[in-house]
Backbone as CSV, one residue per row, in Angstrom:
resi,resn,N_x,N_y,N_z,CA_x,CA_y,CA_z,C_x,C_y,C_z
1,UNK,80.695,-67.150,-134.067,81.719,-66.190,-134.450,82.617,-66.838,-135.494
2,UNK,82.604,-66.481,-136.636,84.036,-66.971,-137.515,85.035,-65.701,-137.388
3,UNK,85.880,-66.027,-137.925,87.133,-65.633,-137.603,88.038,-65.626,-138.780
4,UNK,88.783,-64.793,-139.770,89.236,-65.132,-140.748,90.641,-64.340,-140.822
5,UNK,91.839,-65.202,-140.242,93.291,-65.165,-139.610,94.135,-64.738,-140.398
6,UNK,95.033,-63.584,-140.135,96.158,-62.705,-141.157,96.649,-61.991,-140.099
7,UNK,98.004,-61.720,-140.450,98.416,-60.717,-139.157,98.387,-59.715,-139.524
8,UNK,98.266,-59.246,-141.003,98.079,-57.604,-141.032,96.718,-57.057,-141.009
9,UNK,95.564,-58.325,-141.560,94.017,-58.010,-141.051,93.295,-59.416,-140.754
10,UNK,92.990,-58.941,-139.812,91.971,-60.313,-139.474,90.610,-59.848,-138.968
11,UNK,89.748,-60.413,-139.977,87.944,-60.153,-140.077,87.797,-61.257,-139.311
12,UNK,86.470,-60.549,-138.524,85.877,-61.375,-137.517,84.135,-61.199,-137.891
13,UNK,83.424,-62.032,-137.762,81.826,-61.867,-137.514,80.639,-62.914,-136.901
14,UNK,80.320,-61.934,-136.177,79.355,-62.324,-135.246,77.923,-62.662,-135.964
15,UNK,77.275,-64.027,-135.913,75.852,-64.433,-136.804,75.491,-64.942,-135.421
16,UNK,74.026,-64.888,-135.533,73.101,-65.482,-134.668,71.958,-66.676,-135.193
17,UNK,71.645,-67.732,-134.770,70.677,-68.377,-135.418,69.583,-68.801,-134.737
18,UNK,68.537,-68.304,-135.377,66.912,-68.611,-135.168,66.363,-69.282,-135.855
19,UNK,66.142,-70.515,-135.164,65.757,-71.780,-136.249,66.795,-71.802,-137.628
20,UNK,66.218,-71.839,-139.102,67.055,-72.073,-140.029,67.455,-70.064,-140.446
21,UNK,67.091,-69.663,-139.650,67.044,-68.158,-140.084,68.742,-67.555,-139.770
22,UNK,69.840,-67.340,-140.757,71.006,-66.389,-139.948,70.705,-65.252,-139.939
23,UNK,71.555,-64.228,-138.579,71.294,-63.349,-138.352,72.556,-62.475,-138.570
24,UNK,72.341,-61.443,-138.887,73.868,-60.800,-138.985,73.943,-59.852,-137.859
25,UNK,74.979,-60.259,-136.814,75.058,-59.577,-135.761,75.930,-58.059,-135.655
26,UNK,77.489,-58.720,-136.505,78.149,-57.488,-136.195,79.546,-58.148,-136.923
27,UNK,80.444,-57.284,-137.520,81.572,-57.775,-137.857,82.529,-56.733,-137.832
28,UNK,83.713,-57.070,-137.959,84.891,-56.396,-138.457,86.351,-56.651,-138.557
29,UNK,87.441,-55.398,-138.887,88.613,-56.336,-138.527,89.666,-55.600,-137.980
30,UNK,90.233,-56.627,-137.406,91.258,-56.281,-136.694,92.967,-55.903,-137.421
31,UNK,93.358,-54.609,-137.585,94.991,-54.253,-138.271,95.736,-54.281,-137.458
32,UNK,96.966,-54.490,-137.948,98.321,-54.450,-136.914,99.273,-53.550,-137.967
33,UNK,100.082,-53.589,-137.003,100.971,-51.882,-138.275,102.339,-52.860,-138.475
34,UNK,102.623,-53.090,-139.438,103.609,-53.855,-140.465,104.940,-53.203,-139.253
35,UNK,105.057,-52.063,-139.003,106.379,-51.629,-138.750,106.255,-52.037,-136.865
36,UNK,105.442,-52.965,-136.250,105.243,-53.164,-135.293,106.014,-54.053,-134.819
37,UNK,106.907,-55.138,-133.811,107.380,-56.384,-134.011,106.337,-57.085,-133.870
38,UNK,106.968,-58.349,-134.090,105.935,-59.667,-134.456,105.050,-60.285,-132.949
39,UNK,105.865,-60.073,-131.931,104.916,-60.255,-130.650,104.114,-59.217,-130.116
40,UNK,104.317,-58.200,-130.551,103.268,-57.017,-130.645,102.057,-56.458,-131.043
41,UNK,102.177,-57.111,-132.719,101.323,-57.623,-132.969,100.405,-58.757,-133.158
42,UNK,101.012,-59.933,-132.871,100.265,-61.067,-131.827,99.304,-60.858,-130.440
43,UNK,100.424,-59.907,-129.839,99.402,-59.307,-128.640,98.259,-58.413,-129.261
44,UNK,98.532,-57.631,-129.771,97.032,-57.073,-130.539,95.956,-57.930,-130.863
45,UNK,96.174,-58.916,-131.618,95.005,-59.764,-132.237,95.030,-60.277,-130.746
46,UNK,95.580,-60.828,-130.261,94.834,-61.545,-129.233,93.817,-60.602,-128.161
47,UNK,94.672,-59.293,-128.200,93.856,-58.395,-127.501,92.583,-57.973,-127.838
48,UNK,92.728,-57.800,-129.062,91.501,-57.484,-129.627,90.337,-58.340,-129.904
49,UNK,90.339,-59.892,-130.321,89.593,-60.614,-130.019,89.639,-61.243,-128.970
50,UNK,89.847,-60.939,-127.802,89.329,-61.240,-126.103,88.212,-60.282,-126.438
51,UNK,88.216,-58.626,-126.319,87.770,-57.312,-126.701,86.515,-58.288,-127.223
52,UNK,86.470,-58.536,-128.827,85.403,-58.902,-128.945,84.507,-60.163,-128.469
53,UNK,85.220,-60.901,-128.063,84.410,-62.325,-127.459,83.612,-61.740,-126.035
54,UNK,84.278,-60.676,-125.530,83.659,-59.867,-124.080,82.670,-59.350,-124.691
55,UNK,82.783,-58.607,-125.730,81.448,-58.080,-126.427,80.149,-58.192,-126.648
56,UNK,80.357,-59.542,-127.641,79.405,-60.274,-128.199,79.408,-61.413,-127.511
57,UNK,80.509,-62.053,-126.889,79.700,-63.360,-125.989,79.486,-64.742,-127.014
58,UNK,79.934,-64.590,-128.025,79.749,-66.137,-128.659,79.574,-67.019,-128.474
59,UNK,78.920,-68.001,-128.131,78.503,-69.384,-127.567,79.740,-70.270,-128.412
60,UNK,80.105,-70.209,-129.663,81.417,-70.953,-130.373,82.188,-70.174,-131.079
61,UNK,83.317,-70.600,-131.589,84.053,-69.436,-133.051,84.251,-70.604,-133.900
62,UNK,84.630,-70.239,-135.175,85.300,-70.985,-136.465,86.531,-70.467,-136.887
63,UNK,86.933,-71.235,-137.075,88.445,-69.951,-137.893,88.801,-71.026,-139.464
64,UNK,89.405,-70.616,-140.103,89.924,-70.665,-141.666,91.411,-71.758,-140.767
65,UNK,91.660,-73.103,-141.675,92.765,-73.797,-141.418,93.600,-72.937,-142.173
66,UNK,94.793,-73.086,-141.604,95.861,-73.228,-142.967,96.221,-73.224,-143.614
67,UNK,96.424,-72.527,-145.056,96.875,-73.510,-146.224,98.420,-73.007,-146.792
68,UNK,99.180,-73.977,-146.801,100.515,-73.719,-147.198,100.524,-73.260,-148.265
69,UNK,101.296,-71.547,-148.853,101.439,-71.067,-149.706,102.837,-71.091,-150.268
70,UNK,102.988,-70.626,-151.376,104.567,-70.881,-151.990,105.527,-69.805,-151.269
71,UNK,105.018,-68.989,-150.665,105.564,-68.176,-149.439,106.388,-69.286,-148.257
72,UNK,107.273,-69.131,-147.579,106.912,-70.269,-146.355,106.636,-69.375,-145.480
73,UNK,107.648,-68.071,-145.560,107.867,-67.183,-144.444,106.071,-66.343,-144.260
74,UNK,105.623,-66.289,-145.339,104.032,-66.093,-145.178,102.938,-66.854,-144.416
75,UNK,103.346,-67.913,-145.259,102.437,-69.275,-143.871,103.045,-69.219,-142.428
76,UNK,104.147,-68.986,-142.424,104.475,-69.122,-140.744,104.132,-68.336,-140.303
77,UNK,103.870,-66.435,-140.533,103.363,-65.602,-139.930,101.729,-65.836,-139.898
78,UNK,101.121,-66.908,-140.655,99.695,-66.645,-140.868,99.682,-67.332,-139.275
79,UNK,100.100,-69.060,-139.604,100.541,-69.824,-138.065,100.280,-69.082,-136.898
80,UNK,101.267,-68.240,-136.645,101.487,-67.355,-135.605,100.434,-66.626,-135.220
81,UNK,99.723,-66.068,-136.030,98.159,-65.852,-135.743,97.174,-65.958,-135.329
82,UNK,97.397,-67.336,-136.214,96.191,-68.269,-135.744,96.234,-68.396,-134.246
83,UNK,97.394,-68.952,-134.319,97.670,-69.645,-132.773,97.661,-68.549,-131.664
84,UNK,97.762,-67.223,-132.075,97.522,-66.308,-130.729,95.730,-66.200,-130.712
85,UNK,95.461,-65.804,-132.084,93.772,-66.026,-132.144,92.871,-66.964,-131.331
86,UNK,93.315,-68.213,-131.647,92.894,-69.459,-130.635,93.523,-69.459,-129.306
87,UNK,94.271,-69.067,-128.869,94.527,-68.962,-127.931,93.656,-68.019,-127.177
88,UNK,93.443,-67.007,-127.598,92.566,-66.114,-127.256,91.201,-66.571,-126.959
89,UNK,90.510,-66.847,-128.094,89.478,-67.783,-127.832,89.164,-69.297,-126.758
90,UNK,90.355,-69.694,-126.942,90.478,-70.718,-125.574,90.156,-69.787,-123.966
91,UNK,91.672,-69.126,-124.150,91.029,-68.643,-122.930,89.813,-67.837,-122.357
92,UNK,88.897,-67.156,-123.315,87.355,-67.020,-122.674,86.440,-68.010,-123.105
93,UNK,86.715,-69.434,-122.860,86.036,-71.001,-122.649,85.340,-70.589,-123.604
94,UNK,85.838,-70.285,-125.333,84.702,-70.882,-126.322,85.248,-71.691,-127.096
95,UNK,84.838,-72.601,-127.472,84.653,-73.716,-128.072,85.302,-73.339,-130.035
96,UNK,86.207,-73.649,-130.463,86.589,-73.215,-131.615,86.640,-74.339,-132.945
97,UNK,86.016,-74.121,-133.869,86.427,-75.400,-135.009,86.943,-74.715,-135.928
98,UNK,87.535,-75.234,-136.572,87.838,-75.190,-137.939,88.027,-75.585,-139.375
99,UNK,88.181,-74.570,-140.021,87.178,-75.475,-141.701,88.162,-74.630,-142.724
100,UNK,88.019,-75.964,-143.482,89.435,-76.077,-145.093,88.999,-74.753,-145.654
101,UNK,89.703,-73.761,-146.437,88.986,-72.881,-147.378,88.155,-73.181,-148.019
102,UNK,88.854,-74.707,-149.340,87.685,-74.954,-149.931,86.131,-75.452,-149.273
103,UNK,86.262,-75.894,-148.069,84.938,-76.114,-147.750,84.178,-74.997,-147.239
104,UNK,84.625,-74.123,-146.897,84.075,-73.000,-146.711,83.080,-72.540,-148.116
105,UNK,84.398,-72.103,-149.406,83.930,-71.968,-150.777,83.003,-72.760,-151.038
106,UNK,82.517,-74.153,-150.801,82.131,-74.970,-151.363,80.409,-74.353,-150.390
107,UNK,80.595,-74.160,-149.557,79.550,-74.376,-148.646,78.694,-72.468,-148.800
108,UNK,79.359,-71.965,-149.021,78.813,-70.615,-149.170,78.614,-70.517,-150.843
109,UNK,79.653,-70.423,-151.698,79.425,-70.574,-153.402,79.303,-71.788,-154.165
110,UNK,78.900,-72.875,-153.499,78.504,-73.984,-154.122,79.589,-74.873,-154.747
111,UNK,80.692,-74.502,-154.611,81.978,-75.242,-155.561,83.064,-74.858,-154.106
112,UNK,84.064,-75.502,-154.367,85.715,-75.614,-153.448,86.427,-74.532,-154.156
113,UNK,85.883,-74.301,-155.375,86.762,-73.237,-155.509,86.360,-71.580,-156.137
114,UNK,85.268,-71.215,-155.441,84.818,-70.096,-155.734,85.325,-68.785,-155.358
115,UNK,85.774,-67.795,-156.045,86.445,-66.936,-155.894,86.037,-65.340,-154.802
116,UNK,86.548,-64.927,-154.065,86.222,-63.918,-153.308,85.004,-63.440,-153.364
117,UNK,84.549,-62.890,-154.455,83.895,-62.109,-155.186,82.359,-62.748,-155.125
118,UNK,82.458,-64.016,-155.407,81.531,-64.799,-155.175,80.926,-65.249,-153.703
119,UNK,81.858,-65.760,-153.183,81.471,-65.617,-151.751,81.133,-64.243,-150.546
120,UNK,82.008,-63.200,-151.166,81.045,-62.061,-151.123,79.611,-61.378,-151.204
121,UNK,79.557,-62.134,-152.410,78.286,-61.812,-152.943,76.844,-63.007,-152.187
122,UNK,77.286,-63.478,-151.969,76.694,-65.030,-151.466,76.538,-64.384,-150.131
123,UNK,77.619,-64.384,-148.982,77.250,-63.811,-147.461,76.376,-62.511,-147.745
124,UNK,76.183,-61.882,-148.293,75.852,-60.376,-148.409,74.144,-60.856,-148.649
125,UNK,73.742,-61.639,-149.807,72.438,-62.637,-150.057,72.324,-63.066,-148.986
126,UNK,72.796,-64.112,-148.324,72.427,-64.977,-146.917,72.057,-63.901,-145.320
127,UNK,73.293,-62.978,-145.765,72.807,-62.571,-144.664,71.939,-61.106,-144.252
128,UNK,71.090,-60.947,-146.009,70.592,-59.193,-146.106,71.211,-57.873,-146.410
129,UNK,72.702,-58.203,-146.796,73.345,-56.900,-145.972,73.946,-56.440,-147.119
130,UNK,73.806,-55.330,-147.791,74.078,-54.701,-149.046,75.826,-54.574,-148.674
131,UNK,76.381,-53.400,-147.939,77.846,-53.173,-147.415,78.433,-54.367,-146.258
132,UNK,78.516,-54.971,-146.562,79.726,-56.108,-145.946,81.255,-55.155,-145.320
133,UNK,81.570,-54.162,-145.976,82.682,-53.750,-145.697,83.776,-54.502,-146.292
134,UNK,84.859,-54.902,-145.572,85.992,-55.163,-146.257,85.887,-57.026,-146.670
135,UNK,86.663,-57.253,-147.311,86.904,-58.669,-147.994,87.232,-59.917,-146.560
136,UNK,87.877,-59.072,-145.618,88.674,-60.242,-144.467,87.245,-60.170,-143.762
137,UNK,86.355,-59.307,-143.422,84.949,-59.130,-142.920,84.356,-59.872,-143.504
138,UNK,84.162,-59.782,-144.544,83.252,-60.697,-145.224,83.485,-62.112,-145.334
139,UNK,84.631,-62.627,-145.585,85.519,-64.097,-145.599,85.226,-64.262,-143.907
140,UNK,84.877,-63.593,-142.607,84.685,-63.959,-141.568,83.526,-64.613,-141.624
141,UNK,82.280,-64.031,-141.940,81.148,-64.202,-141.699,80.654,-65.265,-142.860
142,UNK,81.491,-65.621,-143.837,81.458,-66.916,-144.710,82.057,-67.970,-143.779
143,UNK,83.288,-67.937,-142.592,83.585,-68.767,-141.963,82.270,-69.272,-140.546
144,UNK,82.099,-68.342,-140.132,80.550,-68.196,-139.394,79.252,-69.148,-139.705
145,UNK,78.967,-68.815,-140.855,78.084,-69.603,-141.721,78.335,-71.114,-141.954
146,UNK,79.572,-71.008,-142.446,80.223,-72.762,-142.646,80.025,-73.275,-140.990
147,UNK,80.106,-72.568,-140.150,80.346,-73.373,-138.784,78.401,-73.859,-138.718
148,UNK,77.901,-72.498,-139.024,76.460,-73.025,-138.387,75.886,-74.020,-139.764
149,UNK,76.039,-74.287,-140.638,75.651,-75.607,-141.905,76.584,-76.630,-141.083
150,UNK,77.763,-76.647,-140.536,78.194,-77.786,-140.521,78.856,-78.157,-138.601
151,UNK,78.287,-77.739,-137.711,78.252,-77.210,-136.409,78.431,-78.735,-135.790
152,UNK,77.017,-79.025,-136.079,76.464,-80.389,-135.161,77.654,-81.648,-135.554
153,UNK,77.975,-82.092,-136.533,79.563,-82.646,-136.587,80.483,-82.574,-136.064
154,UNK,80.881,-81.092,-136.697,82.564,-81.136,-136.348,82.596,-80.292,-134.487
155,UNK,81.150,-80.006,-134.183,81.508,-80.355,-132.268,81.723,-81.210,-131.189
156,UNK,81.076,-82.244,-132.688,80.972,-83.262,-131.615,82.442,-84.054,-131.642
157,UNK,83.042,-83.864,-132.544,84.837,-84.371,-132.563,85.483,-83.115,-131.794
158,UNK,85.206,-81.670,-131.537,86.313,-81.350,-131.082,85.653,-81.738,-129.519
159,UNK,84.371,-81.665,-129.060,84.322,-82.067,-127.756,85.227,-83.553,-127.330
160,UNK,85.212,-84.591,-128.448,85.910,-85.757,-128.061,86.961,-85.668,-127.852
161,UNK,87.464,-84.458,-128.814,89.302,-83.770,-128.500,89.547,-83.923,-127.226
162,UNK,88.818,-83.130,-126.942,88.740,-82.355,-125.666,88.903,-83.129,-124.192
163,UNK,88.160,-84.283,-124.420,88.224,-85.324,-123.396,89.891,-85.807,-123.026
């Protein structure tokens, strides 16, 4: 499952893998209504991806780190997100990593800094699928992908976390 964190949309998508083969399971995203308060819509995303982890059952998730924008008050609401997101995911025992944008970019469009459009176009190739739907959908299932190219690593550090 990747996971791609915003509080006004957050794309989620479900890939499956058979041998070197991805599968495109299912995606979408989750809105919250701007005129909502801020723990309200925290409870939503978290509600809603419990909702989907009951669904689909993910064996792991990925989510998008961080990245400090010239906003602050923007990055702190992204924060806030995240952290109900993972939280969410903690509590139905899956296993969560996470990966830089640019390595994401780098790993789906070949460069750190490839633009939407490109990595769009790239998940849509990888994974068959002409309509992707929206941009935070699609940036999910690019986070998805980065987890299964780069899985066997970065599990084996968060399992050591974990200890």
């Amino acid at each position: 499952m990747g996971i791609d964190p915003g509080l006004r949309f957050t794309g989620w998508g479900i890939i499956s893998l058979d041998g070197n083969h991805i599968k495109h399971n299912a995606n979408g995203v989750i809105k919250t209504r701007s005129e909502d308060s801020l723990s309200n819509r925290l409870l939503e995303l978290y509600s809603n991806i419990t909702e989907v982890i009951a669904e689909f059952k993910p064996n792991e998730a990925s989510i998008e780190n961080t990245f400090v924008n010239k906003n602050a008050l923007s990055s702190l609401k992204l924060g806030h997100a995240r952290g109900a997101i993972m939280v969410a995911v903690a509590n139905q025992n899956v296993i969560c990593s996470e990966y830089a944008p640019n390595l994401i970019k780098k790993t789906i469009g070949g460069q750190g800094h490839a633009d939407k459009s490109q990595v769009a176009l790239m998940v849509s190739v990888l994974l068959s699928i002409k309509n992707l739907g929206s941009g935070d959908a699609s940036d999910a299932l690019a986070i998805a992908i980065t987890h299964a190219h780069h899985r066997t690593s970065n599990l084996s550090k968060v399992l050591q976390n974990d200890r």
